[in-house]
TILUM-516898 format. One line per 4 residues: number of its first residue (from 1); for each residue x negated, y, z of N, C-alpha, C, CB. Coordinates in Angstrom, 1 decimal, padded with zeros to 4 digits. Last residue first. Glycine has a CB too. Layout:
% TILUM-516898
NUM = X,Y,Z,X,Y,Z,X,Y,Z,X,Y,Z ~ ...
***
This chain:
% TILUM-516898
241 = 031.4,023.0,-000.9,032.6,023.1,000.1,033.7,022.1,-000.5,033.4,024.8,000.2 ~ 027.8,021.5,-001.6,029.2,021.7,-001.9,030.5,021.6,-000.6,029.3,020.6,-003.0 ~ 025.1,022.6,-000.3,026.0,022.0,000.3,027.5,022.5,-000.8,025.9,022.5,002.0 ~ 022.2,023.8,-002.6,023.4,023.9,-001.6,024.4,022.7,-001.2,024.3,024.9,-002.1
237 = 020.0,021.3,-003.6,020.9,022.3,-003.7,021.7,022.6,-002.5,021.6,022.1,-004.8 ~ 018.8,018.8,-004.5,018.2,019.3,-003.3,018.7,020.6,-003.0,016.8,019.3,-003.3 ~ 019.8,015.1,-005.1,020.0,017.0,-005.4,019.2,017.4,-004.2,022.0,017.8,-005.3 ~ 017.6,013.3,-007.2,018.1,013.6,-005.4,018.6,015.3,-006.4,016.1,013.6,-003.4
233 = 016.6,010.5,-009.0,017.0,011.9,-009.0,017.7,011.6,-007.3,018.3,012.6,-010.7 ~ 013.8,007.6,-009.3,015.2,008.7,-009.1,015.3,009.8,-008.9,015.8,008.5,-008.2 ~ 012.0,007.2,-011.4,013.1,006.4,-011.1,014.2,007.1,-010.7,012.9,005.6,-010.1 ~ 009.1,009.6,-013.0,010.2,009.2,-012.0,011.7,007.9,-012.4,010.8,010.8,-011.8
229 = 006.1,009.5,-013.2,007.1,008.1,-013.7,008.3,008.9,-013.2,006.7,006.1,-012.9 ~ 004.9,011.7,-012.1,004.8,011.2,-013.4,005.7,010.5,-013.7,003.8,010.5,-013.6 ~ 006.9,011.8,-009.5,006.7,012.9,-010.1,006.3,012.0,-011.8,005.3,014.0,-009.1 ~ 008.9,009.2,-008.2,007.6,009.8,-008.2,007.8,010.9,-009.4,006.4,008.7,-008.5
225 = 011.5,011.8,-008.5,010.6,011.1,-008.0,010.5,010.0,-008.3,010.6,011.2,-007.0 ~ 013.1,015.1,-008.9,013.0,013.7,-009.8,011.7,013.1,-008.9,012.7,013.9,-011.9 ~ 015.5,016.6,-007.5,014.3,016.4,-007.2,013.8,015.3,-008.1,014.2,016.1,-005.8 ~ 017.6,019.7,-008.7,017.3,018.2,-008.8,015.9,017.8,-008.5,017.7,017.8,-010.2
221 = 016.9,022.5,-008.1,018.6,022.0,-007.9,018.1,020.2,-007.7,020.1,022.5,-009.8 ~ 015.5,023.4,-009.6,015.3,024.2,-008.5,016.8,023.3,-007.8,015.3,026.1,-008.8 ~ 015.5,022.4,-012.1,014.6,022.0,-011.3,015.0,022.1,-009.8,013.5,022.7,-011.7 ~ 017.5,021.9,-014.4,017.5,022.5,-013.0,016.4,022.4,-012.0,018.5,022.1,-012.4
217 = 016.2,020.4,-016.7,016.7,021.9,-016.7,017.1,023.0,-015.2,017.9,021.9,-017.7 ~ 016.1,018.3,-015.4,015.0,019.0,-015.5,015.0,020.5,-016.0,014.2,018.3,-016.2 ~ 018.5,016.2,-016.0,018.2,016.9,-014.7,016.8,018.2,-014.8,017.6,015.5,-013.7 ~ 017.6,016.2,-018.8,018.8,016.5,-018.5,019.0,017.5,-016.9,019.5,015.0,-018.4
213 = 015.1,014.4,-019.0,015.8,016.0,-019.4,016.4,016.9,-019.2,016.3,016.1,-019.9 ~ 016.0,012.4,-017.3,015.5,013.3,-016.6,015.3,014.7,-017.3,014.4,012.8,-016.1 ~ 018.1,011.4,-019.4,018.3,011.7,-017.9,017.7,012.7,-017.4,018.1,010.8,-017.0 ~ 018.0,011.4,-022.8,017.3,011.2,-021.2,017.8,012.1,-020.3,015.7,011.4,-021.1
209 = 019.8,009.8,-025.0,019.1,010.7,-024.6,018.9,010.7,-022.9,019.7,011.8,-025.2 ~ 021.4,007.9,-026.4,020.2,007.5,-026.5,019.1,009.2,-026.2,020.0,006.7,-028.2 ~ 024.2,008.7,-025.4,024.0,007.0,-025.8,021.9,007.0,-025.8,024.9,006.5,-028.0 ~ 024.5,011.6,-024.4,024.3,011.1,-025.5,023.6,009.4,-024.8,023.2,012.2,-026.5
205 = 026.2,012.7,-021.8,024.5,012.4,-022.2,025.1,011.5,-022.9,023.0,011.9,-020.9 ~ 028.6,013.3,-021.0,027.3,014.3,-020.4,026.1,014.4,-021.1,026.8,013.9,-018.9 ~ 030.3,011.2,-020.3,030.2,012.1,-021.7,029.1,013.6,-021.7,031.9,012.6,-022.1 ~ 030.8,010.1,-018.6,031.9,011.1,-018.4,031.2,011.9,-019.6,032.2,011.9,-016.7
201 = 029.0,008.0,-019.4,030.8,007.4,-019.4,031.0,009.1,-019.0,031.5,005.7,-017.9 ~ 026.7,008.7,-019.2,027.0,009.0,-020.3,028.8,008.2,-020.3,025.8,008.5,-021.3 ~ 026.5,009.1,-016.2,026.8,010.6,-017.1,027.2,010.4,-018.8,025.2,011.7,-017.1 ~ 026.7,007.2,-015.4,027.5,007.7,-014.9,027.8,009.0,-016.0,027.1,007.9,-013.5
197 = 023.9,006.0,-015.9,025.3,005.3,-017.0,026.4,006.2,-016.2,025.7,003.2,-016.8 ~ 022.3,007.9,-015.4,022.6,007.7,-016.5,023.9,007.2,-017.0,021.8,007.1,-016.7 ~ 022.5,006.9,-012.4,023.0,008.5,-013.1,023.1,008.3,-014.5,021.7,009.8,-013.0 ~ 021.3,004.1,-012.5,023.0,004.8,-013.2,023.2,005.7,-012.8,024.5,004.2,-013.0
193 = 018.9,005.3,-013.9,019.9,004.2,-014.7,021.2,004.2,-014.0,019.4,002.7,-014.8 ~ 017.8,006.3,-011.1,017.9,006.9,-012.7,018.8,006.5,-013.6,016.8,006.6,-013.4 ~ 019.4,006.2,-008.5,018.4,005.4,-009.3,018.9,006.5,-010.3,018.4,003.5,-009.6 ~ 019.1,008.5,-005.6,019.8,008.0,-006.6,019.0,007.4,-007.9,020.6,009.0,-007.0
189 = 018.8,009.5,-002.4,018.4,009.7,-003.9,018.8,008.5,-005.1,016.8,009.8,-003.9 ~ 021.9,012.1,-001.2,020.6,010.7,-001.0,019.8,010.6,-002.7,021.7,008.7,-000.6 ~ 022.7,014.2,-001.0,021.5,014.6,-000.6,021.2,013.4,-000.9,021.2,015.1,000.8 ~ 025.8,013.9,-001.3,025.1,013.6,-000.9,024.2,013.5,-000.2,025.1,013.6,-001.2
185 = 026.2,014.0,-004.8,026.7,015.2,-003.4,026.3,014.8,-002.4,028.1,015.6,-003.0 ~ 025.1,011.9,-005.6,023.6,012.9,-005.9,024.8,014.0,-004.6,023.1,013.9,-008.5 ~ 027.4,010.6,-005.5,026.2,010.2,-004.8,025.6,011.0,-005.0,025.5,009.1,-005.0 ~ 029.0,011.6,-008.2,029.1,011.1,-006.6,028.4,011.3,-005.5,029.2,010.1,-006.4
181 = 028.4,011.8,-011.0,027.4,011.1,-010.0,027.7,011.4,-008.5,026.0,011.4,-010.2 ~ 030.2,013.7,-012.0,030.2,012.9,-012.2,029.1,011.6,-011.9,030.6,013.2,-013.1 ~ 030.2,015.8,-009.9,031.3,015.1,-010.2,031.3,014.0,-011.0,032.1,015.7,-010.6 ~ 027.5,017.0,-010.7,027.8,016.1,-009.6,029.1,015.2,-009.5,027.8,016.8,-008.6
177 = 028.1,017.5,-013.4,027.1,016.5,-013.2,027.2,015.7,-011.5,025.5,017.3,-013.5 ~ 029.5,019.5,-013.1,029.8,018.2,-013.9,028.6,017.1,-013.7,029.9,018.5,-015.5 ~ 028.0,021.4,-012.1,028.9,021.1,-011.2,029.6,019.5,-012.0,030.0,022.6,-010.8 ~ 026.0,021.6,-013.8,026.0,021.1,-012.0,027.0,020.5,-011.8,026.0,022.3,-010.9
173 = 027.5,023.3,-015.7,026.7,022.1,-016.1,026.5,021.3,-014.5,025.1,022.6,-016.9 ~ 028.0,025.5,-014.1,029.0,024.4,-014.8,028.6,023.2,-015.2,029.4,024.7,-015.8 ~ 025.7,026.3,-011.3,026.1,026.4,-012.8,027.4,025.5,-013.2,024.9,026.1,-013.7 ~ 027.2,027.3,-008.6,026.7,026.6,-009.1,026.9,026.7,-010.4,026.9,025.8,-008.6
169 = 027.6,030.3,-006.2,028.4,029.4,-007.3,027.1,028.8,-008.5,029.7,030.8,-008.3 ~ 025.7,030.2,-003.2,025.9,030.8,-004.6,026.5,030.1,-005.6,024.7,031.2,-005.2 ~ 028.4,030.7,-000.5,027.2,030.2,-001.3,027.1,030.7,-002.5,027.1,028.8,-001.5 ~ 028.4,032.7,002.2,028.2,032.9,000.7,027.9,031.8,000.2,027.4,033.8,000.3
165 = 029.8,032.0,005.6,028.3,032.2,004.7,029.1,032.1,003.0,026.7,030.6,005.0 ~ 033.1,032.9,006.0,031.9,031.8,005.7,031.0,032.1,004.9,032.1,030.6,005.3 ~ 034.0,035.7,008.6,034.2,034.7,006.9,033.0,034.0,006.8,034.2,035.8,005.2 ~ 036.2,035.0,011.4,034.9,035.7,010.7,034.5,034.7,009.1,033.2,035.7,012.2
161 = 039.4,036.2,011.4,038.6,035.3,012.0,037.1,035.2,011.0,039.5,033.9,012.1 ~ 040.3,039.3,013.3,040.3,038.5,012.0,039.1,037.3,012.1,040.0,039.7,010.6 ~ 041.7,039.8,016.6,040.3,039.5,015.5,040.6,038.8,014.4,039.0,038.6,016.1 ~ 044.7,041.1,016.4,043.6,040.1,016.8,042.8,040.3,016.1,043.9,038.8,016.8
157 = 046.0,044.0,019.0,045.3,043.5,018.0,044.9,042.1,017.8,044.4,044.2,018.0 ~ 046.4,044.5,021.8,047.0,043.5,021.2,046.3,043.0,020.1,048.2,043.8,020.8 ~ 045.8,047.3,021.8,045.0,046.1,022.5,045.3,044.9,021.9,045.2,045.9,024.0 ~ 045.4,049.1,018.5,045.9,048.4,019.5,045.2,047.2,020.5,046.9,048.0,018.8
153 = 043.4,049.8,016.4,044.5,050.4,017.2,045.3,050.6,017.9,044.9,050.6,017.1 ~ 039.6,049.8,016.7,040.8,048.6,017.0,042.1,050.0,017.1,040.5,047.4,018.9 ~ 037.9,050.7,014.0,038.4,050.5,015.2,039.9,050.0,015.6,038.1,051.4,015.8 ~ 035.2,047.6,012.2,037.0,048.9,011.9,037.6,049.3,013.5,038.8,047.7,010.9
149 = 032.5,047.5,011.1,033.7,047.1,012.5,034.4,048.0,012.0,033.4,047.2,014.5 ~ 031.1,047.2,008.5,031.2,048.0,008.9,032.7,047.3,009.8,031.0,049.2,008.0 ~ 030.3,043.7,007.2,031.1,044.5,007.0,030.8,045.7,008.4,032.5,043.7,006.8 ~ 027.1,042.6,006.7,027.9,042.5,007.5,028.7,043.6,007.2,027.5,042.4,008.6
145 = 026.5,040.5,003.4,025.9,042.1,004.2,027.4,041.9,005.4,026.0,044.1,002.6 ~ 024.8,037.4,003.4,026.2,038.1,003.1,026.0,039.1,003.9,027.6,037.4,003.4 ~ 021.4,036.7,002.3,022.9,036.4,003.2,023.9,037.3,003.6,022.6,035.8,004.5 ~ 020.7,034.9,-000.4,021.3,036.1,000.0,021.9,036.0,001.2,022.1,036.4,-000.8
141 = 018.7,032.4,-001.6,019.9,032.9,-001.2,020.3,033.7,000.0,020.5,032.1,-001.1 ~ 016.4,032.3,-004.3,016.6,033.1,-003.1,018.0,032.9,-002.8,016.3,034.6,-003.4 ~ 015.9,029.4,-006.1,016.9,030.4,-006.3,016.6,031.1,-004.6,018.7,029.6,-006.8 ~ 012.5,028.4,-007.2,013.4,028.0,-005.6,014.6,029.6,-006.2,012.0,028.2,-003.2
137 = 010.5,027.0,-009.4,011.0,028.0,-008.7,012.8,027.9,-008.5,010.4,029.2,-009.5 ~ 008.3,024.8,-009.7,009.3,025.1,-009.7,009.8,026.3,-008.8,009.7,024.0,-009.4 ~ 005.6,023.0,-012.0,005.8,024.4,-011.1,007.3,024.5,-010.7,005.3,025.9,-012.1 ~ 002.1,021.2,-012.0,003.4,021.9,-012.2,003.8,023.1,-011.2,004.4,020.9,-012.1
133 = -000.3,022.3,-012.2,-000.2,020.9,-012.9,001.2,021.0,-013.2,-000.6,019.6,-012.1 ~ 000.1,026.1,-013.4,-000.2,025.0,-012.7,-000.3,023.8,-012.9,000.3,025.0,-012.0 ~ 000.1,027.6,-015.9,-001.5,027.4,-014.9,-001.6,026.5,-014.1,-001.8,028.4,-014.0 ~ 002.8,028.7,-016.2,001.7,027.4,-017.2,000.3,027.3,-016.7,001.4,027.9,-019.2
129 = 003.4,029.9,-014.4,004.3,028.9,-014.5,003.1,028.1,-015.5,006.0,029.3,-015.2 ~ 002.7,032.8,-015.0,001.9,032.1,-013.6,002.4,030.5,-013.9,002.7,032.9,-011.8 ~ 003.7,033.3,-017.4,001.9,033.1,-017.2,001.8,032.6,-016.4,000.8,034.1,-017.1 ~ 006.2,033.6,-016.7,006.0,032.5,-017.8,004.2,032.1,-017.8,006.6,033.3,-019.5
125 = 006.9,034.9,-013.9,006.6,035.2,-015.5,005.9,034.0,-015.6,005.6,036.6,-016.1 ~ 009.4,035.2,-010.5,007.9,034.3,-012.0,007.8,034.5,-013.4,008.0,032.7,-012.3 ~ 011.3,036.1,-009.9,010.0,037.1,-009.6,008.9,036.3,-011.0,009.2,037.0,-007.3 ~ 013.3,034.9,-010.7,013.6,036.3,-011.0,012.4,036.5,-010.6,014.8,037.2,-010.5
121 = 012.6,032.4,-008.0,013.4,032.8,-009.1,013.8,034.3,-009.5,014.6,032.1,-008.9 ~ 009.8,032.2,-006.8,010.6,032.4,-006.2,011.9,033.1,-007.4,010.1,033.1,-004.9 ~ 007.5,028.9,-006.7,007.3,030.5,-006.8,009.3,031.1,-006.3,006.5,031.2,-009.1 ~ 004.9,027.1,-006.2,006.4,027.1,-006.0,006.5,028.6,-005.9,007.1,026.2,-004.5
117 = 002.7,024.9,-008.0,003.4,026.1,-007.4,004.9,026.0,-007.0,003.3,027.1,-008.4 ~ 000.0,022.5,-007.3,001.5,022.4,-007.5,002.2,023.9,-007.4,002.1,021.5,-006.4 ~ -003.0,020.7,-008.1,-002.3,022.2,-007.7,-001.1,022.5,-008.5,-003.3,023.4,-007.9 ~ -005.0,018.1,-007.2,-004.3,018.5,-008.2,-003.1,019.9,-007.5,-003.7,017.0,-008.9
113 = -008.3,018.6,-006.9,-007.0,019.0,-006.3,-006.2,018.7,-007.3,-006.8,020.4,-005.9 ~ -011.2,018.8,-007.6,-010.6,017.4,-007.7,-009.2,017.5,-006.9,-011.7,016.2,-006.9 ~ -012.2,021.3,-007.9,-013.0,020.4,-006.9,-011.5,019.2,-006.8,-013.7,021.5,-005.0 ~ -010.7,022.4,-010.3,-012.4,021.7,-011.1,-012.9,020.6,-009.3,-014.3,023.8,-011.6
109 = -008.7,023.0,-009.1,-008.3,021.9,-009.8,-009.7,021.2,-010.3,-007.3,022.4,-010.9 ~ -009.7,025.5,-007.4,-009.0,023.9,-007.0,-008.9,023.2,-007.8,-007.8,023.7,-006.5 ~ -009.8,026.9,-009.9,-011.1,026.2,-009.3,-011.0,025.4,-008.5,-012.0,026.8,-008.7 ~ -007.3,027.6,-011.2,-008.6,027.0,-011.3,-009.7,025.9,-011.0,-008.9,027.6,-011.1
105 = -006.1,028.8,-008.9,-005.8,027.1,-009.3,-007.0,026.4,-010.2,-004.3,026.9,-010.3 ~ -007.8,031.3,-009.0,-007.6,030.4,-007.5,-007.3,028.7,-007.8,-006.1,031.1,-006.5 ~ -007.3,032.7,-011.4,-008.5,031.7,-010.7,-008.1,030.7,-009.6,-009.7,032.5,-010.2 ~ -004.4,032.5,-010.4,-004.8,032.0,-012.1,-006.1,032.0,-011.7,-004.6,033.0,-013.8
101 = -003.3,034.4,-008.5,-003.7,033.2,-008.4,-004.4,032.4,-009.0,-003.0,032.8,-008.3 ~ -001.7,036.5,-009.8,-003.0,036.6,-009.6,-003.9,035.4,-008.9,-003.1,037.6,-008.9 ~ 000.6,036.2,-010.4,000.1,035.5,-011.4,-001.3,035.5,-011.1,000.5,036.1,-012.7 ~ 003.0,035.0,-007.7,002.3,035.8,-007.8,001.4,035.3,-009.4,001.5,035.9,-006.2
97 = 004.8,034.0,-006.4,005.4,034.3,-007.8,004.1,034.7,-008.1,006.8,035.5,-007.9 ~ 004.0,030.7,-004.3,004.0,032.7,-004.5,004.2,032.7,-005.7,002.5,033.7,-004.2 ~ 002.6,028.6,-002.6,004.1,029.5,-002.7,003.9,030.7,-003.1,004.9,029.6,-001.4 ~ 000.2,026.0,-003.6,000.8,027.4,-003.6,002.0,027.7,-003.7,000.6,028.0,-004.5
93 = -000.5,022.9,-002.9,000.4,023.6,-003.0,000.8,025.4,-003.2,000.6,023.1,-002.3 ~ -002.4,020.6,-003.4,-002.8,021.7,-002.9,-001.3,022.8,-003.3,-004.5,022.1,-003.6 ~ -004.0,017.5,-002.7,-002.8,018.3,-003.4,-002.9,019.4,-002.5,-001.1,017.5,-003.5 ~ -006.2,016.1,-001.5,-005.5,015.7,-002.9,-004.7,016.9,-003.1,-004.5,014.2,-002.8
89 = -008.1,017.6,000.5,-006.8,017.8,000.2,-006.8,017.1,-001.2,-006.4,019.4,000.3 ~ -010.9,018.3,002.3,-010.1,017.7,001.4,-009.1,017.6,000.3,-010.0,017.3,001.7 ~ -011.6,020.0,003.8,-010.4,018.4,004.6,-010.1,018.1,003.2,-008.4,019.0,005.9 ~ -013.7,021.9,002.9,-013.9,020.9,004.6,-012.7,020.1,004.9,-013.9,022.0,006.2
85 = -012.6,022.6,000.7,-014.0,021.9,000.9,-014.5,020.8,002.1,-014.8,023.1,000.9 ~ -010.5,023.3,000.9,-010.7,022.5,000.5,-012.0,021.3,000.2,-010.2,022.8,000.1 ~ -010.6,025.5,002.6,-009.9,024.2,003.1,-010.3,023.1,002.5,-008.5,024.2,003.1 ~ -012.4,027.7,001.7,-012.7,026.7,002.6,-012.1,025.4,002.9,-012.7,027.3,003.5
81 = -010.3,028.1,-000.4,-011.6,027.6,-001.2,-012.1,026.6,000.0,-012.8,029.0,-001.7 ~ -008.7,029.2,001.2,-007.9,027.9,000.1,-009.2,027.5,-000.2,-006.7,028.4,-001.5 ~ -009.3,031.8,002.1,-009.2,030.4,002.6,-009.1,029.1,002.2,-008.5,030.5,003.2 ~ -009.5,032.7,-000.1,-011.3,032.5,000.3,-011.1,031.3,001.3,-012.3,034.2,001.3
77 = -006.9,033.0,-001.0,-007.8,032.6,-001.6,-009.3,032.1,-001.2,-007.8,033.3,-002.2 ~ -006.1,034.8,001.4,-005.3,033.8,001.3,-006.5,032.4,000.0,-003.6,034.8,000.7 ~ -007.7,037.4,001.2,-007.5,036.2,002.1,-007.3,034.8,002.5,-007.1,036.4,002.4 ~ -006.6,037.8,-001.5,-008.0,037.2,-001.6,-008.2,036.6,000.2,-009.2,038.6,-002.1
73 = -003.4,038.6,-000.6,-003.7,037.3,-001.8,-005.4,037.1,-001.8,-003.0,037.9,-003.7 ~ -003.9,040.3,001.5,-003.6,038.9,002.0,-003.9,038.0,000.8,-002.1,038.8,002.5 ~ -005.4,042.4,-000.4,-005.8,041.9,000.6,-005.6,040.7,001.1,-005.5,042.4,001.3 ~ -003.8,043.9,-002.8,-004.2,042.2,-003.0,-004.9,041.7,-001.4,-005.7,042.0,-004.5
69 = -005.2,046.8,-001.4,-004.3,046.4,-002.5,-004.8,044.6,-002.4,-004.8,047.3,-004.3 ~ -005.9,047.0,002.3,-006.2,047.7,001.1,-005.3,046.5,-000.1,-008.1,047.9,000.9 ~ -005.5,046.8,004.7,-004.7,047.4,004.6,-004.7,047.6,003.0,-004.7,048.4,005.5 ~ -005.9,044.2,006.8,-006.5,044.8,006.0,-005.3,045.8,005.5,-007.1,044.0,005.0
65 = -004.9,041.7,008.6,-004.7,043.4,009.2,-005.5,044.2,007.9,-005.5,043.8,011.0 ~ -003.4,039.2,008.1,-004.3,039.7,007.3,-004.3,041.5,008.6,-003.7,039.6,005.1 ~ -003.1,036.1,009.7,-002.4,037.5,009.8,-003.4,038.7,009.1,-002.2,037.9,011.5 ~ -001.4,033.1,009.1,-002.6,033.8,009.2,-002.8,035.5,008.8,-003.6,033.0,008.3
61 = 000.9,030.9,011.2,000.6,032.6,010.4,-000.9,033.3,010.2,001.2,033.9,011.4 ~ 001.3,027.8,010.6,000.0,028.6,010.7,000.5,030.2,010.1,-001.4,027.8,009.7 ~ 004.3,025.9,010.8,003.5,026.7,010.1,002.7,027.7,010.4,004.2,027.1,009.4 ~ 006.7,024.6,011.6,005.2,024.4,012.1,004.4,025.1,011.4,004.7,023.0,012.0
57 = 009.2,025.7,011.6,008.8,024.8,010.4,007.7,024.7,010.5,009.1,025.2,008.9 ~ 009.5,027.2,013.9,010.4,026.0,013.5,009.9,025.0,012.5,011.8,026.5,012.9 ~ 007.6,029.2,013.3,007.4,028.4,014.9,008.2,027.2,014.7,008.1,029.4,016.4 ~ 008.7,030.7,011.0,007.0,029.7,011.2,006.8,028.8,012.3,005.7,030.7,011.6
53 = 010.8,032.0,012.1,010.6,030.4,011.4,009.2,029.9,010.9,011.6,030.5,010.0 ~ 009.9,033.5,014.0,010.9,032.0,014.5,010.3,031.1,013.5,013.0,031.9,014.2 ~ 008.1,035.2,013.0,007.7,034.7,013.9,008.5,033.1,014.0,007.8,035.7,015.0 ~ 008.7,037.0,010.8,009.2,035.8,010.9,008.5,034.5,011.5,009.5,035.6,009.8
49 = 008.1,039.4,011.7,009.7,039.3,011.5,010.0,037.8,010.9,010.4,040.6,010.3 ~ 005.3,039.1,012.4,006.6,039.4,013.4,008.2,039.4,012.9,006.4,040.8,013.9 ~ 004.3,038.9,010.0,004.1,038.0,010.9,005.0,037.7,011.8,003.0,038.2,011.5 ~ 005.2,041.4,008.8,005.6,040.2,008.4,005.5,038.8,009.4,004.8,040.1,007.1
45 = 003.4,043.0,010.2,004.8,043.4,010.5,005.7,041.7,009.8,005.2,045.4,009.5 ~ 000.4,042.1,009.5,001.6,042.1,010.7,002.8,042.3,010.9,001.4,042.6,011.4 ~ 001.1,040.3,005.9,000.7,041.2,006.9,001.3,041.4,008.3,001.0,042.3,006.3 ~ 000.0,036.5,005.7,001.0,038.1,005.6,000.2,039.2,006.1,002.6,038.2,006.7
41 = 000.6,033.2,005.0,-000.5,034.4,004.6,000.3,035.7,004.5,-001.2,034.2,003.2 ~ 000.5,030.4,006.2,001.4,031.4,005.4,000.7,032.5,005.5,002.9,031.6,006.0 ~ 000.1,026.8,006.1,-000.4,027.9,006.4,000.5,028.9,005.6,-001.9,027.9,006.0 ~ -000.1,023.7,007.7,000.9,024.2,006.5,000.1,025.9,007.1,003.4,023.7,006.9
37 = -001.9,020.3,006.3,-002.2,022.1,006.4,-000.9,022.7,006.6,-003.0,022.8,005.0 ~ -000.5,018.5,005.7,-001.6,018.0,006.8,-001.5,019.3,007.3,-003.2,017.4,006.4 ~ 002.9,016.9,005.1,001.8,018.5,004.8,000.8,018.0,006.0,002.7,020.5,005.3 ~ 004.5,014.3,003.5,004.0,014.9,005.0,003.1,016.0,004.0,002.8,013.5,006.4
33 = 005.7,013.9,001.6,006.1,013.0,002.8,005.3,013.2,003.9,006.2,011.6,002.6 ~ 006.1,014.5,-001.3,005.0,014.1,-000.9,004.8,013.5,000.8,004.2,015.1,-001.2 ~ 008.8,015.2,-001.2,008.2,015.0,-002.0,006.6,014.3,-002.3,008.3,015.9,-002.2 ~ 009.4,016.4,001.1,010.5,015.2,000.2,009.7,014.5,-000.9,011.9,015.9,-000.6
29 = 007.8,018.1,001.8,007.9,017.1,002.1,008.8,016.0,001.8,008.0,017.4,002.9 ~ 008.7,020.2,-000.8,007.0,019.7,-000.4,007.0,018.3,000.4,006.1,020.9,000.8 ~ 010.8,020.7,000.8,010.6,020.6,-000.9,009.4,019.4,-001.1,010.0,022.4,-001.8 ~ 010.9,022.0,002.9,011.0,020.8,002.8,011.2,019.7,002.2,011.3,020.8,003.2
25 = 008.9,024.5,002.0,008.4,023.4,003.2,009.3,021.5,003.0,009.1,024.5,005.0 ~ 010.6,025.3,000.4,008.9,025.3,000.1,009.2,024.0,001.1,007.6,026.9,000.5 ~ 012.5,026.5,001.9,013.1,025.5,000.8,011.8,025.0,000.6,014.0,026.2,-000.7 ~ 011.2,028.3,003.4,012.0,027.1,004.1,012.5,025.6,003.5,013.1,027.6,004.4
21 = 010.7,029.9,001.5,009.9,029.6,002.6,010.1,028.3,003.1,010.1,030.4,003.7 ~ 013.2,030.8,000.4,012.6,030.2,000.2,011.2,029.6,000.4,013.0,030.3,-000.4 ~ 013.7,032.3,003.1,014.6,031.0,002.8,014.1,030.4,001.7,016.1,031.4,002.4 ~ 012.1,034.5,003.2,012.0,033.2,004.1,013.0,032.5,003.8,011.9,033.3,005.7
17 = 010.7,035.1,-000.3,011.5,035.2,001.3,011.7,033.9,001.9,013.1,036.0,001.3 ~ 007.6,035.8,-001.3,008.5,035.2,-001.4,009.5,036.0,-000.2,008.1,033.7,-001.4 ~ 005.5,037.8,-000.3,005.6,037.7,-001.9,006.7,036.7,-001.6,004.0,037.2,-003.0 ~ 004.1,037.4,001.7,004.4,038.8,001.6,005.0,038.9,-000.2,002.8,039.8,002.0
13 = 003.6,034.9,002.4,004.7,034.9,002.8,004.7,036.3,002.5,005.0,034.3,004.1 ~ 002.0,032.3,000.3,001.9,034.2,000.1,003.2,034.5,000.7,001.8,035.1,-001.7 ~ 001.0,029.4,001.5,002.4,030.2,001.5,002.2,032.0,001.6,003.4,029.6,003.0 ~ 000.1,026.2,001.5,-000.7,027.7,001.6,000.7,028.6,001.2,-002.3,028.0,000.2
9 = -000.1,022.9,002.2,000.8,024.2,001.4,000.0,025.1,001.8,002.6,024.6,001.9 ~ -002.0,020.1,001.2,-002.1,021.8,002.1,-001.2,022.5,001.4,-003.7,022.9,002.1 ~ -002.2,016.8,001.7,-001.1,018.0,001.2,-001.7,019.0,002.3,000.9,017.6,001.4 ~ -003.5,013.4,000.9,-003.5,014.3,001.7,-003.0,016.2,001.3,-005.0,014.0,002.1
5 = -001.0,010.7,-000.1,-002.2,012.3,-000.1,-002.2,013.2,000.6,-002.1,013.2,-001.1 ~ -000.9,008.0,002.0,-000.2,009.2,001.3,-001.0,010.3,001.0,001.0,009.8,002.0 ~ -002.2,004.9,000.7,-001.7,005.8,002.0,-000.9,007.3,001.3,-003.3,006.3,003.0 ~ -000.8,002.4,-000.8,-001.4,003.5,-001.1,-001.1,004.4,000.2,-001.0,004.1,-002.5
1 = -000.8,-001.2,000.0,000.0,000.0,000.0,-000.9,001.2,000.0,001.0,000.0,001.2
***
């Protein structure tokens, strides 16, 4: 039995948001099934406004106090060079839209890494996306602005009862696809062959066209695993109401 690779996320937390921070982290672990390193790279005021969720998702704040242009991103770089030199790492993960990275994967990739991005939807150009071995970018979700309190006119009054988080409406194509694979709503992971035969009886997928095609236009929605070969698809999307 193959042990598992050894995984450093590294996380430009001044360049994504913490939800997809969160999505990174347990993207990464579904995927590869443990992080040895998990590290996030900010400025102080960043450090502090997401003190919790570094403390929840185990994650190293490494706290740049420089003040000058790119600072945390060559921070963040001189460290990535050390790590890999002193633990190793099969896989080497970057979180950041960022394109200025393009040496940085580089030269992880010449000391025997293979280097994965995860960047953050609407921020990635098409240059940072072809540098890596691969790449997926995570949809940001929003969380609903709090209405302005209305004053009360009466004691009697009741509270209106408070409204449910936002989700973001799913494409059409999604949403047929889960309806017609059951199982992928879910979260579990699902063989390849009969997603397949599910999608081509509700007429989704052509008699002699591929699944993971198919799934692969969503990246940010469908996990395909193992990565080269994959067998199965997993959703890794919102919670359908």
């Amino acid at each position: 039995m193959n042990a598992s690779p050894r995984v450093a996320l590294l996380i430009d937390a001044d360049n994504v948001s913490a939800d997809v921070i969160e999505q990174a982290v347990q993207r990464t672990m579904t995927e590869h099934g443990n992080i040895h390193v998990r590290r996030a790279y900010c400025n102080a005021e960043t450090a502090l406004k997401q003190q919790a969720l570094f403390k929840r998702l185990s994650v190293r704040p490494m706290v740049n106090l420089s003040a000058g242009k790119n600072s945390t991103d060559i921070a963040m770089a001189v460290d990535a060079m050390d790590l890999v030199i002193a633990e190793r790492p099969d896989v080497v993960v970057l979180v950041s839209s960022d394109s200025d990275f393009a040496p940085l994967v580089i030269r992880l990739r010449e000391k025997g890494c293979r280097v994965c991005g995860i960047g953050q939807q609407g921020k990635t150009g098409d240059e940072t996306v072809a540098i890596y071995d691969s790449f997926v970018d995570l949809l940001h979700h929003q969380a609903p602005k709090a209405s302005p309190a209305k004053k009360r006119t009466t004691r009697r009054a009741k509270a209106a009862p408070a409204a449910a988080p936002s989700v973001p409406a799913l494409p059409d194509d999604v949403v047929r696809i889960l309806d017609a694979v059951t199982e992928l709503a879910t979260g579990n992971k699902v063989e390849l062959n009969l997603a397949a035969e599910r999608l081509r009886a509700a007429k989704l997928l052509g008699k002699s066209a591929s699944s993971p095609k198919l799934f692969k236009k969503h990246p940010e929605l469908f996990l395909l695993t193992p990565e080269k070969t994959p067998n199965k698809v997993q959703y890794v999307g919102p919670v359908r109401s």
